[in-house]
Each structure stands twice: as structure tokens, then as C-alpha cells.
C-alpha positions in Angstrom: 91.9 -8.0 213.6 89.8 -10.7 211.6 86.6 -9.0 210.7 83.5 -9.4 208.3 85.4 -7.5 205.4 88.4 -10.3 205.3 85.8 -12.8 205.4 84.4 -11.3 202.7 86.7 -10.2 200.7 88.6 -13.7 200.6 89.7 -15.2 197.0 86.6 -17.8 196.3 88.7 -21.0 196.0 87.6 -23.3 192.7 84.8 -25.4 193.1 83.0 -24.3 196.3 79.9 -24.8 195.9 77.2 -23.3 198.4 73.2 -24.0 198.7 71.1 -21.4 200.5 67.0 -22.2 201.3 64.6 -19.6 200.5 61.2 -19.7 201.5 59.9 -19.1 198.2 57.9 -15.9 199.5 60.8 -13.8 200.0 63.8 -12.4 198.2 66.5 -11.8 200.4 67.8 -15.2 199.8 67.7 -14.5 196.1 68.9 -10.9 196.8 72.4 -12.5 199.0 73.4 -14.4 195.6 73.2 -11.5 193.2 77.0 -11.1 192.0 77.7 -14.9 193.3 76.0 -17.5 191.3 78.6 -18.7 190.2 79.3 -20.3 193.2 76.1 -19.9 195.4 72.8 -21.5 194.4 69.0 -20.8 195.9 67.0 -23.9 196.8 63.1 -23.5 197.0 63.4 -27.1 197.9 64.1 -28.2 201.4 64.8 -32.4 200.4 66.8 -30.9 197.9 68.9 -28.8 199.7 69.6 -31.6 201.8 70.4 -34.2 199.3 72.7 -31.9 197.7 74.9 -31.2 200.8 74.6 -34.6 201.9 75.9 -36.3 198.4 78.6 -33.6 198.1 76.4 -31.8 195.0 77.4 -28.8 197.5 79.8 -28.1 199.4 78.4 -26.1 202.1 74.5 -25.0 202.7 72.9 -22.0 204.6 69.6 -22.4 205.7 68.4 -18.6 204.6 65.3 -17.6 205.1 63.4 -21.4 205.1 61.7 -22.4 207.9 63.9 -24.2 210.6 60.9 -26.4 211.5 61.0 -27.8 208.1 64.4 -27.7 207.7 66.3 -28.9 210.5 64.2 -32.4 211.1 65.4 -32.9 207.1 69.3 -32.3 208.1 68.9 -34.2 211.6 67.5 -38.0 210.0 70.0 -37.4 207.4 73.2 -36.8 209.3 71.7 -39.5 211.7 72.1 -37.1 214.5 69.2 -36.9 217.4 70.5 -33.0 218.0 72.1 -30.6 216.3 74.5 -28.6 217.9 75.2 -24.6 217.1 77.2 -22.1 217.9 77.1 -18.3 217.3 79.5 -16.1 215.5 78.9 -12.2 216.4 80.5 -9.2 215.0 80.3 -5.9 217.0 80.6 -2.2 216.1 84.2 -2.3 216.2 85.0 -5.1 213.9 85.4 -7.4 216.7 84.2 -11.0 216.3 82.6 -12.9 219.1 81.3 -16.8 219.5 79.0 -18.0 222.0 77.8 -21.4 222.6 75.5 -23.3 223.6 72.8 -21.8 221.7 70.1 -24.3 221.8 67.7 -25.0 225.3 69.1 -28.4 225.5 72.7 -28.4 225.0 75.7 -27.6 226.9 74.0 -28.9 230.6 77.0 -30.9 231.7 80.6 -29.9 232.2 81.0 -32.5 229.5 79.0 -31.1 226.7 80.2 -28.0 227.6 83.8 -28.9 227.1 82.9 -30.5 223.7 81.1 -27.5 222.5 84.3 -25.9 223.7 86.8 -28.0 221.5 84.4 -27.7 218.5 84.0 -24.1 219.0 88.1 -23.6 218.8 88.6 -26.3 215.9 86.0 -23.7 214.2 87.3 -20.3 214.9 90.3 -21.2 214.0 89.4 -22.1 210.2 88.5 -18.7 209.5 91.5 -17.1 211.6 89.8 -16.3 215.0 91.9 -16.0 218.1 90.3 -18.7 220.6 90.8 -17.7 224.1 88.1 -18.9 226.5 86.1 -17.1 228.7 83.9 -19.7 230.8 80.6 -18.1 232.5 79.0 -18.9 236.0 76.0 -17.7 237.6 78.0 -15.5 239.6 81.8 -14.9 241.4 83.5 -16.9 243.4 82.6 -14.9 246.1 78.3 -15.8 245.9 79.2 -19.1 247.0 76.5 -20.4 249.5 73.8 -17.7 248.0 72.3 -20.5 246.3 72.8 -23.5 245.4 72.2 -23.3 241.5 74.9 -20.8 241.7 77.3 -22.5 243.5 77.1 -25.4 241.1 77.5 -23.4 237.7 80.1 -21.9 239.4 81.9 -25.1 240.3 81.2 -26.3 237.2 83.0 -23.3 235.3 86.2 -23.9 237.6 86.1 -27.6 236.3 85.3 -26.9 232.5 88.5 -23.8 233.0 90.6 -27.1 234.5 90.1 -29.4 231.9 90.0 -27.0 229.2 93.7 -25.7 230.8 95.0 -29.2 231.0 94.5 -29.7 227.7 96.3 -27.1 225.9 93.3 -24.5 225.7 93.8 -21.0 226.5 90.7 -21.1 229.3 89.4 -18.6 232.2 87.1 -18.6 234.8 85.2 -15.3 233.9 82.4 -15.3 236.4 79.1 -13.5 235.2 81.0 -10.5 233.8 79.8 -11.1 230.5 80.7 -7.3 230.0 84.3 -8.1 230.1 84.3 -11.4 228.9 82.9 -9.8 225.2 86.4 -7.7 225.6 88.6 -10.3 226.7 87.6 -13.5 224.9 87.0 -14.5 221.6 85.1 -17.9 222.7 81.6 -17.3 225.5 80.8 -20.6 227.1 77.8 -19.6 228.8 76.3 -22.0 232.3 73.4 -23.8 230.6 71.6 -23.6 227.0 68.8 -21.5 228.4 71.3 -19.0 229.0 72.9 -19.4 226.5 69.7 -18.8 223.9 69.4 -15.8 226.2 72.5 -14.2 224.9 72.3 -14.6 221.7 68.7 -13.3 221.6 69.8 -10.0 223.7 72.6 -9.5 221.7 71.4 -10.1 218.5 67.2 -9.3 218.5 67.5 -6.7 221.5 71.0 -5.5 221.4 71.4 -5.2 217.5 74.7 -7.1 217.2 75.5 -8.9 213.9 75.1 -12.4 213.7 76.7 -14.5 210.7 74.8 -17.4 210.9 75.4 -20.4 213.5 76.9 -22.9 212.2 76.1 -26.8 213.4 79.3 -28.3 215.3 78.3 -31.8 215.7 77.8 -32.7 211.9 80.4 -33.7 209.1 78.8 -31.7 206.6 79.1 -27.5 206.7 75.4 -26.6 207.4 74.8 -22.4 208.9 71.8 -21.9 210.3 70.4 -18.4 210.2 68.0 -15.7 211.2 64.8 -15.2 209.0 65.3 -11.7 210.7 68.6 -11.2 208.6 68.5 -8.7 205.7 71.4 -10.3 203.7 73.0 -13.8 203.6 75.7 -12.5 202.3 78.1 -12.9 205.0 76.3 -16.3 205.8 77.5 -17.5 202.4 81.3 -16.3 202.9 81.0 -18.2 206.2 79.7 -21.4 204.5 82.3 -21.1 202.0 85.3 -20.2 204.1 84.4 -23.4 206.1 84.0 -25.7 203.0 87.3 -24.3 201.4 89.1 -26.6 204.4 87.2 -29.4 203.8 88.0 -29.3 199.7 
């Protein structure tokens, strides 16, 4: 089973380089690089940061603990992207590793966007050695059709996305709203809509305690991890950021 350890405990390839923000008020972010510097830097900086990762002075960056509103805008005008796209990557009590997408309000609102966040999802998981089966969510099972009609449409929509995602080589299912299951069954949560989606990850992660690595943006050439000011340690952010870079090296 691929867990937090292997990611961890991975040879650092030569030359990886990874940037991490810190707020400038905080330590954790100088805390994360302690026994690493050789190949993980803090930036007080956000321009910086930016620059760095964008002229390949860096390999990889993590956002840390800087703040997002600050941040993110930088990243956004210069990748020349209106949106930036995330995904999650969860690790449970038992060593099992989950991703959900969308994460954001505004993403993943069309069968189409959803399908993309699909295929950038797998290409993802499988760099660091995921499984990548499928588990597409509805409002509810087959069986609510004609309770309402926001239902039946999500749940259309999922047997659609499951189709598509089928047809084209993707191990896909329609898992209905059992989100309980689908956490045991899948490696991959699509979830109906963005605001769903931001409601997972928040009960998982702020409610439900469950480990989040970071969530790294999809839609971007460059290996940028958003995180959690909440986090304790970056640590396993920083593997993340590096185990993505060492395929783009």
C-alpha cells in the first residue's frame, strides 16, 4: 500500500529544488525544512517565490503557511491562468491514500470539467504510485430519480462522466452518494459540484481530522501545492512537491 512513509522516505533525486512560503510570523514553515535545506528553501517573499518557480530557480513550491490571498493572484497572472485548479490528497488512519476533486467553489460544474479534473487527477496519482480507480458521486442513487430535479441531474451527470471516463480506458464507477464506500473502494472521489466538493475536504480534513498533504494545482505546468495554514508540518508537503518535480527533471 503507497503511504506517507514511502513518500517520505524516497531517495531525494539530485537537483530538486523546492521553495516553501512562510508568513514571516510563524515557524512551522522554517520548522518543515530542518534536516532538508539542502534541497528545500523558505521564501518570506511571495514575488519571489513565484519568480523562482516560474524561471525554473525551483523546481517545485509549496505555498506553507503564506497567505493564499496574497499568494495565489501572484501564481495565477504568472501562469496566465484565470483559475487555478486543485485537488486533494488524503491519508487516513490506516495508511490509505485518498484524492478528491473539485476542491474549489467554481470548478468541476460541467460533466466536462469534471472529466478533466478526472484525467489530471489520474496523470497525478500515478506519479507518486497511486492506484487510480474512480468512484464518481451523485446527489443520490439511481433509485431517487424524480425526487428532485437537482438530483436527477447530478445523477445523470455521474452516469455520463462513468461513460466517458470507461470509454476511454479509465477504471470509472457510478458510486452514488455512498461516500462511505467510495473512501473504501476508490482511490480517486469526483464529487457533483465544487461546493460539494469544498464540503468534503473541509469535513474530512478541519472536522473529521484526516491528513491532508497539500493540494496540488492540476491546470498549471509548473509543480505548485497549495496547503493548510492549519497544518503543523510541511513536511510531507515538501516530499509531495519533490516527488512531483523528480518527473519533471
Amino acid at each position: 500500500m503507497f503511504t506517507s512513509r514511502i513518500l517520505l522516505e524516497r531517495h531525494v533525486p539530485n537537483g530538486v529544488k523546492v521553495g516553501i512560503g512562510c508568513s514571516g510570523m510563524s515557524s512551522k514553515a522554517k520548522n518543515s525544512v530542518k534536516g532538508i535545506d539542502d534541497y528545500a528553501t523558505v521564501y518570506t517573499d511571495p514575488v519571489r517565490l513565484i519568480d523562482d518557480l516560474v524561471t525554473d530557480k525551483i523546481n517545485a513550491a509549496v505555498r506553507g503557511d503564506m497567505s493564499s490571498s496574497v499568494l495565489l493572484p501572484i501564481l495565477k497572472k504568472k501562469m496566465g491562468v484565470s483559475e487555478l485548479e486543485r485537488i486533494v490528497l488524503f491519508e487516513f488512519i490506516n495508511g490509505k491514500f485518498i484524492v478528491t476533486a473539485p476542491v474549489g467553489i467554481d470548478e468541476g460544474w460541467t460533466i466536462e470539467q469534471k472529466y478533466s479534473l478526472a484525467v489530471k487527477s489520474v496523470k497525478f496519482m500515478k506519479k507518486i504510485g497511486m492506484n487510480t480507480r474512480i468512484a464518481v458521486m451523485s446527489g443520490g442513487r439511481k433509485d431517487d430519480m424524480g425526487r428532485h430535479p437537482v438530483v436527477d441531474r447530478t445523477i445523470c451527470d455521474a452516469l455520463k462522466l462513468v461513460n466517458m471516463l470507461n470509454n476511454d480506458g479509465y477504471d470509472a464507477y457510478d458510486a452514488e452518494i455512498l461516500i462511505e464506500e467510495a473512501v473504501d473502494n476508490a482511490d480517486l472521489i469526483i464529487a457533483p459540484d465544487g461546493i460539494s466538493g469544498n464540503l468534503i475536504f473541509r469535513t474530512m480534513h478541519f472536522i473529521g481530522g484526516v491528513q491532508a498533504l497539500g493540494a496540488p494545482i492540476v491546470n498549471i505546468d509548473k509543480v505548485f501545492i497549495d496547503t493548510s495554514r492549519a497544518k503543523n508540518s510541511y513536511k510531507d508537503s515538501i516530499a509531495l512537491a519533490m516527488r512531483l518535480a523528480e518527473g519533471k527533471l
